[in-house]
C-alpha positions in Angstrom: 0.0 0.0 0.0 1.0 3.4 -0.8 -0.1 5.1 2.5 0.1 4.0 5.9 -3.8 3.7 6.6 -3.1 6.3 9.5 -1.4 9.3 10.3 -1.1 10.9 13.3 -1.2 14.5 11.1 -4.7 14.9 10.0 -7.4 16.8 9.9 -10.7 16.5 11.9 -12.5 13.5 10.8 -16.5 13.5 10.7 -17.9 11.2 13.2 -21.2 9.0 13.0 -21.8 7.2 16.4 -23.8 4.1 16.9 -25.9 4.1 19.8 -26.9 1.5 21.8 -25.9 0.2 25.4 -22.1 0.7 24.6 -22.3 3.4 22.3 -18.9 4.2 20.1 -17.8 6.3 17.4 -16.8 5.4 13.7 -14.3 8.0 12.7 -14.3 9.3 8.8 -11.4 11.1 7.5 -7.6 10.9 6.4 -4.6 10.2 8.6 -6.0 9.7 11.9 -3.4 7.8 13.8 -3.8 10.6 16.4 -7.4 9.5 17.2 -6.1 5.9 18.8 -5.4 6.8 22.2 -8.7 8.4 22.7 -10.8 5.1 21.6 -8.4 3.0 23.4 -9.1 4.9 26.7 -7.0 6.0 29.7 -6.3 2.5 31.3 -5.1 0.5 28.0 -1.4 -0.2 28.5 -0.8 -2.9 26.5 -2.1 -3.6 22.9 -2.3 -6.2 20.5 -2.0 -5.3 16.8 -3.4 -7.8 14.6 -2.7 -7.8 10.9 -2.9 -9.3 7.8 0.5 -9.7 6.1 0.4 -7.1 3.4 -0.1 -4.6 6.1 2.9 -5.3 8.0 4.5 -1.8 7.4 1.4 0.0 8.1 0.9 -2.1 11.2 4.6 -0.8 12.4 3.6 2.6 12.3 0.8 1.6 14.1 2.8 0.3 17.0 5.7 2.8 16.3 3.3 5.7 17.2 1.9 3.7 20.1 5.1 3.1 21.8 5.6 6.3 21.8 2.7 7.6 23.8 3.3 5.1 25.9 2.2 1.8 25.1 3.6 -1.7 25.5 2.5 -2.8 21.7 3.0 -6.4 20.1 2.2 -7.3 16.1 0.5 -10.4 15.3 0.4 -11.9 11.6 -2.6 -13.4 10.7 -3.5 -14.8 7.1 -5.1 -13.2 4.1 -8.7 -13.1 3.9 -11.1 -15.8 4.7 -7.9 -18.3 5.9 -7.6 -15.7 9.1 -11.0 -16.9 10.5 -10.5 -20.1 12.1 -10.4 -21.4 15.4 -6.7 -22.2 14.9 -5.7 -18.9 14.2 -8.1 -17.6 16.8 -5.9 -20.2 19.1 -3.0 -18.5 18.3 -4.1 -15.1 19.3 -5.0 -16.2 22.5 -2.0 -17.8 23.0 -0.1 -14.6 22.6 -2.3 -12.6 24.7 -1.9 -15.1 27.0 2.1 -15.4 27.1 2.4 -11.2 26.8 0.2 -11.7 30.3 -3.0 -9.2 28.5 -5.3 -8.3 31.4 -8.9 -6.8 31.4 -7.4 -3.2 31.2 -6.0 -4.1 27.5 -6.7 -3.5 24.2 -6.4 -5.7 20.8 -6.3 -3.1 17.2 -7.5 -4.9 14.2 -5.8 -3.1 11.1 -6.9 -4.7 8.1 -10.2 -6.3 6.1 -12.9 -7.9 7.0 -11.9 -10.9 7.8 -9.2 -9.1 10.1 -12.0 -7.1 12.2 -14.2 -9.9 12.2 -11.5 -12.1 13.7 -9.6 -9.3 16.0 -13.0 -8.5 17.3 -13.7 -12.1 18.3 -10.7 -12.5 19.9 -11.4 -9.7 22.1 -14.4 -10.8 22.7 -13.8 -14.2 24.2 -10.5 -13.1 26.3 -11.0 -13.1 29.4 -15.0 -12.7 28.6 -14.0 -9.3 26.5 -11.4 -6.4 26.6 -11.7 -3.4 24.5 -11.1 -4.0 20.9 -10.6 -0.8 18.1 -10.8 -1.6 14.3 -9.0 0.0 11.7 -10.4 -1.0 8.4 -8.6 -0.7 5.3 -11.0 -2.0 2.9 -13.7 -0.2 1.0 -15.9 -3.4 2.6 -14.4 -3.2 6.0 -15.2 0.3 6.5 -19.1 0.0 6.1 -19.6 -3.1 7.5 -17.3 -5.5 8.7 -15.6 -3.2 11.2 -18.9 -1.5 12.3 -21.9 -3.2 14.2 -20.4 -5.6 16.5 -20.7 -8.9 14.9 -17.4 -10.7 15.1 -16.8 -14.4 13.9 -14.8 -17.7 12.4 -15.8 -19.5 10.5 -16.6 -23.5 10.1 -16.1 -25.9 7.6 -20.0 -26.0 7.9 -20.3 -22.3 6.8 -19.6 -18.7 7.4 -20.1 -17.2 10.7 -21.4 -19.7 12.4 -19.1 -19.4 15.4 -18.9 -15.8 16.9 -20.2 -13.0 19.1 -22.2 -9.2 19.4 -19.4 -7.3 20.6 -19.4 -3.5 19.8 -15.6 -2.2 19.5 -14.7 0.7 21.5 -13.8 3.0 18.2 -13.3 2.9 14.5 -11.0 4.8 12.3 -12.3 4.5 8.8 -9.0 6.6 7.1 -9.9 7.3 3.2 -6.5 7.7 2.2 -6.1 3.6 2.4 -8.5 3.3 -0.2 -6.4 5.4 -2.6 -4.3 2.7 -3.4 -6.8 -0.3 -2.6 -6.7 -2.9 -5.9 -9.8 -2.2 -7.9 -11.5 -5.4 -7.2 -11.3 -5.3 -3.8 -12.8 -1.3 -4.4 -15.0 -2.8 -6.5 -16.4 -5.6 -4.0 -16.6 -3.6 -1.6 -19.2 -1.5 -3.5 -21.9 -4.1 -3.5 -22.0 -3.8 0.5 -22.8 0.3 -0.6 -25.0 -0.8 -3.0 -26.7 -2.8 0.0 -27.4 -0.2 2.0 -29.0 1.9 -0.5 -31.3 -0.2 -1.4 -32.5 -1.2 1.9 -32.4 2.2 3.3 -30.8 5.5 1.8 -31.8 6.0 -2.4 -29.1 8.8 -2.3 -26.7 6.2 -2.5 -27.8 4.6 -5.6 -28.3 8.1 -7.4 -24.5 8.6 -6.7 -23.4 5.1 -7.5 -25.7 5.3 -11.1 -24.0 9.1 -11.3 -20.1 7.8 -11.1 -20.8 4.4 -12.1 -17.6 4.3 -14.7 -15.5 6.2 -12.5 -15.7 4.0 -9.4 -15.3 0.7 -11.7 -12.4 2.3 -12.8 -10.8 2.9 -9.5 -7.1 3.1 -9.7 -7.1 3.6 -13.2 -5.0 7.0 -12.1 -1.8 4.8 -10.9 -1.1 4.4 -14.5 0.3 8.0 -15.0 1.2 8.4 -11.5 -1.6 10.7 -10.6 -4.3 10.9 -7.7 -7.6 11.0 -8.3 -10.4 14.0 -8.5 -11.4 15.9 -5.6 -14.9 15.4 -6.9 -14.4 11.4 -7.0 -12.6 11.9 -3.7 -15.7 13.6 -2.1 -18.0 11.2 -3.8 -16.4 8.0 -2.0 -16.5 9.5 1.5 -20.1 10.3 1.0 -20.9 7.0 0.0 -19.3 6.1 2.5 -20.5 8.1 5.9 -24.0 7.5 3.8 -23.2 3.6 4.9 -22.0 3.7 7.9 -24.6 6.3 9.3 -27.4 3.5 7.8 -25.5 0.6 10.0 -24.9 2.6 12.6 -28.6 3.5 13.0 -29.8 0.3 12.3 -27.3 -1.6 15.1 -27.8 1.4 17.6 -31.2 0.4 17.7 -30.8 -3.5 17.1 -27.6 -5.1 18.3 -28.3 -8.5 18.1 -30.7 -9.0 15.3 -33.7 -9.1 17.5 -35.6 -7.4 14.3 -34.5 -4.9 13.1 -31.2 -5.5 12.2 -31.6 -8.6 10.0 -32.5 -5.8 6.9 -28.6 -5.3 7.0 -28.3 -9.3 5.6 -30.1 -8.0 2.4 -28.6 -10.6 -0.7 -26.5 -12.3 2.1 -28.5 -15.8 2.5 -27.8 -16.5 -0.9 -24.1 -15.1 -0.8 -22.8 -16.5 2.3 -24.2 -19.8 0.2 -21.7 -18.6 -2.7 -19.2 -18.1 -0.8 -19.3 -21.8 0.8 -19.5 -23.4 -2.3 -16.6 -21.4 -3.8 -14.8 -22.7 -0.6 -14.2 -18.7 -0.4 -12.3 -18.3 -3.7 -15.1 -15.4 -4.2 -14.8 -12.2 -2.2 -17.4 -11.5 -0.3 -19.4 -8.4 -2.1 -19.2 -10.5 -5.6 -21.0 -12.9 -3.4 -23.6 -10.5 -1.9 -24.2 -8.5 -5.6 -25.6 -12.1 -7.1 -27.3 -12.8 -3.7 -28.8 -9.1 -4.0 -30.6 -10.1 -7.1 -32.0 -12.9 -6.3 -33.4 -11.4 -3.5 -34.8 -9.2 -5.9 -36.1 -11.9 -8.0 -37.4 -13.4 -5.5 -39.3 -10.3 -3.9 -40.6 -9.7 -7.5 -42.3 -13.7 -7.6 -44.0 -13.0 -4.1 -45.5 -9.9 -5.3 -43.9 -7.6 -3.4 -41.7 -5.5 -6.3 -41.7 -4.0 -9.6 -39.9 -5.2 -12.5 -38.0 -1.7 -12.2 -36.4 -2.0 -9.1 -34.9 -5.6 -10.0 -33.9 -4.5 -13.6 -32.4 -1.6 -11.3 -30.4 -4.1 -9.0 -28.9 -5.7 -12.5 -27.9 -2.8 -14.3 -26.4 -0.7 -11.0 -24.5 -3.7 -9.7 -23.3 -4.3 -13.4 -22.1 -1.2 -14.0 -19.5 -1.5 -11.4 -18.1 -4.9 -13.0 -20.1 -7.0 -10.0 -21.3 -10.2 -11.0 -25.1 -10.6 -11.5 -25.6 -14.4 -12.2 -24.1 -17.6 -10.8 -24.7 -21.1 -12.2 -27.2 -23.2 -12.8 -25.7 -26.6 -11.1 -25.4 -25.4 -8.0 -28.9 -24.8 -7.0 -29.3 -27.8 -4.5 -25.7 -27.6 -3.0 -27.2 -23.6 -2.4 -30.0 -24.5 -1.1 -28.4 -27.5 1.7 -26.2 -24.2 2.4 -29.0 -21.7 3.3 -30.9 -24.0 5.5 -27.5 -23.8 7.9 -27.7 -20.0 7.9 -27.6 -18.7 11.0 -31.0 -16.6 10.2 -32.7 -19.6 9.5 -34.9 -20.8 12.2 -35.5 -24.7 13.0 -36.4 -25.7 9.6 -37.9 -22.2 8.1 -35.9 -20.5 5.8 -35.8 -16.8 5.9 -35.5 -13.7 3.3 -34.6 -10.0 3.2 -37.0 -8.9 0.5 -38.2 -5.6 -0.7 -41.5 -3.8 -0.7 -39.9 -1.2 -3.4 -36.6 0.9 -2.6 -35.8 1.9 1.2 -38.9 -0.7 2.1 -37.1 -3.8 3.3 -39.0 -6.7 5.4 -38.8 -10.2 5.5 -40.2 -13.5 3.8 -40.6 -16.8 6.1 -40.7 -19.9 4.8 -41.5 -19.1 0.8 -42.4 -22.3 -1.4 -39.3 -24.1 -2.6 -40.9 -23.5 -6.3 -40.6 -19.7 -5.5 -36.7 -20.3 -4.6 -36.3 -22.2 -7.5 -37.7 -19.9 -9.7 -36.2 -17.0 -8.5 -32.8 -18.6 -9.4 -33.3 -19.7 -12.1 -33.7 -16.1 -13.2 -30.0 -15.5 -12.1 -28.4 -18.5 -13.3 -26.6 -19.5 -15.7 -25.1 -22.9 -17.3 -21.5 -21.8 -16.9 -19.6 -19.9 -14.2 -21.1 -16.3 -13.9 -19.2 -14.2 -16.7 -17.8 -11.4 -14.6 -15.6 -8.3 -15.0 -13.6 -8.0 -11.8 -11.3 -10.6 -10.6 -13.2 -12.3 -7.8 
């Protein structure tokens, strides 16, 4: 990466803060190293710095700057992506926690992806029944959703998630500049999870995404002459992306654990986590979710519940960013054995995100398996999904 993902010389960041019983603060801006010490909190003397292995620099500055206001800091490697959420890697964390004697009064820093923040935050969770965690994402994806809400998790050879906890972190520094020099399809991913949230609840977002459709595809396309990119595109991204975060954040301040409420936020996840499982996690995640999003959409239109505009406007926003739109045809009953071990499924009754029209999310129990059926077999196709962005 070009840029550390924090600095400890930036300006003010916007803050959105979620609610709730422990109420934190998701911090938006660019170099905002500075802003650790106040998230960690005045007792925090020793910290854990977990990272994935491509951010091993970034996660020495991290440490650098801590050491020097005072901290005993410690790095831990974990690997890329999905392969970091396991109980054996989760083992080894708690083995060095346990061997660099962490107490109550200490901290852990996630600095990385999703799969980083899901697993730091997990961790922290279960030592020593929780100490305070902060997350730093560095991922278009991590920043509005993985690193805010509280949900932390491994996973199983069963499926995604299955294994994990509600735990809110104590902070979040969401630092733009990281995304700068983010890989486009990991930009591009990422998008879907913006997509998400406009759809379920803020229409803005899509009218930006439809508005700068080529230029956010195109992310990166600027390192080829060694320039930056537009202040415009610039202020674009970090609307889209306080837009998201403030939608999570007022959907988890109210609904922590999924009682109600927050289950709109798994919007094309049932099917997608069911992708991702079958692609034994070869896919990233928001490829996953942009198919699951449509046939969600499919499947809202077959109940009755939305227009043949809205899902022709899934396909053609999600496919203007290069995000995949179709999966194949074979793998409906391997799917389908997938989605019944969801964790929103309930005994035996499957259970849906669906749409009422834009911004009107609610939920579908236990639709006919002909309805499933047809529904994907509006999104499938005989061959591998032919897709634009490396997945």
């Amino acid at each position: 990466m070009s840029e550390s993902p924090v600095d400890p010389a930036g300006p003010a960041p916007e803050v959105v803060t979620v609610r709730g019983d422990a109420p934190y603060d998701v911090l938006v801006g660019r170099h905002l190293l500075g802003e650790l010490p106040r998230l960690l909190g005045e007792n925090v003397r020793r910290v854990l710095i977990v990272h994935q292995p491509s951010l091993t620099a970034s996660a020495e500055v991290v440490r650098d700057d801590l050491e020097a206001s005072g901290y005993q800091a410690f790095l831990a490697e974990v690997p890329d992506a999905e392969e970091a959420k396991s109980a054996q890697v989760a083992a080894f964390l708690w083995g060095v926690l346990g061997q660099a004697d962490f107490t109550r009064s200490d901290a852990i820093i996630g600095v990385g992806g999703g799969a980083t923040t899901d697993l730091a935050g997990f961790v922290a969770a279960t030592w020593l029944r929780g100490i305070r965690v902060v997350h730093v994402p560095t991922t278009l994806l991590a920043m509005v959703d993985a690193a805010v809400g509280g949900k932390t998790g491994i996973n199983t050879a069963e499926g995604k998630n299955l294994v994990g906890a509600f735990y809110p972190p104590a902070g979040v520094l969401a630092d733009l500049a990281t995304l700068e020099s983010l890989p486009r399809f990991e930009f591009v991913a990422g998008l879907a999870e913006v997509v998400k949230t406009g759809f379920i609840a803020d229409p803005r977002i899509l009218e930006l995404v439809e508005a700068h459709a080529s230029e956010l595809r195109d992310w990166g396309s600027w390192e080829a002459t060694g320039g930056e990119p537009s202040d415009e595109l610039r202020a674009v991204v970090a609307e889209l992306v306080q837009r998201s975060i403030a939608v999570k954040a007022a959907v988890v301040g109210e609904d922590l654990k999924e009682a109600g409420l927050r289950e709109i936020l798994n919007y094309g996840h049932t099917l997608g986590h069911a992708v991702e499982l079958a692609e034994r996690y070869g896919w990233r995640h928001g490829a996953a979710v942009s198919v699951g999003m449509v046939f969600a959409a499919e499947l809202s239109r077959l109940a009755g519940k939305l227009d043949d505009e809205v899902v022709d406007r899934h396909r053609a926003i999600l496919s203007s960013l290069g995000l995949p739109t179709t999966y194949r045809g074979d793998r409906w009953d391997q799917l389908l054995t997938a989605m019944r071990r969801d964790k929103k499924t309930r005994g035996d009754l499957l259970r849906f995100v669906v749409l009422d029209d834009v911004a009107r999310p609610t939920r579908l129990e236990g639709p006919d398996p002909a309805l499933l059926q047809a529904a994907y077999a509006e999104i499938s196709s005989d061959a591998p999904s032919s897709r634009t962005i490396s997945l």
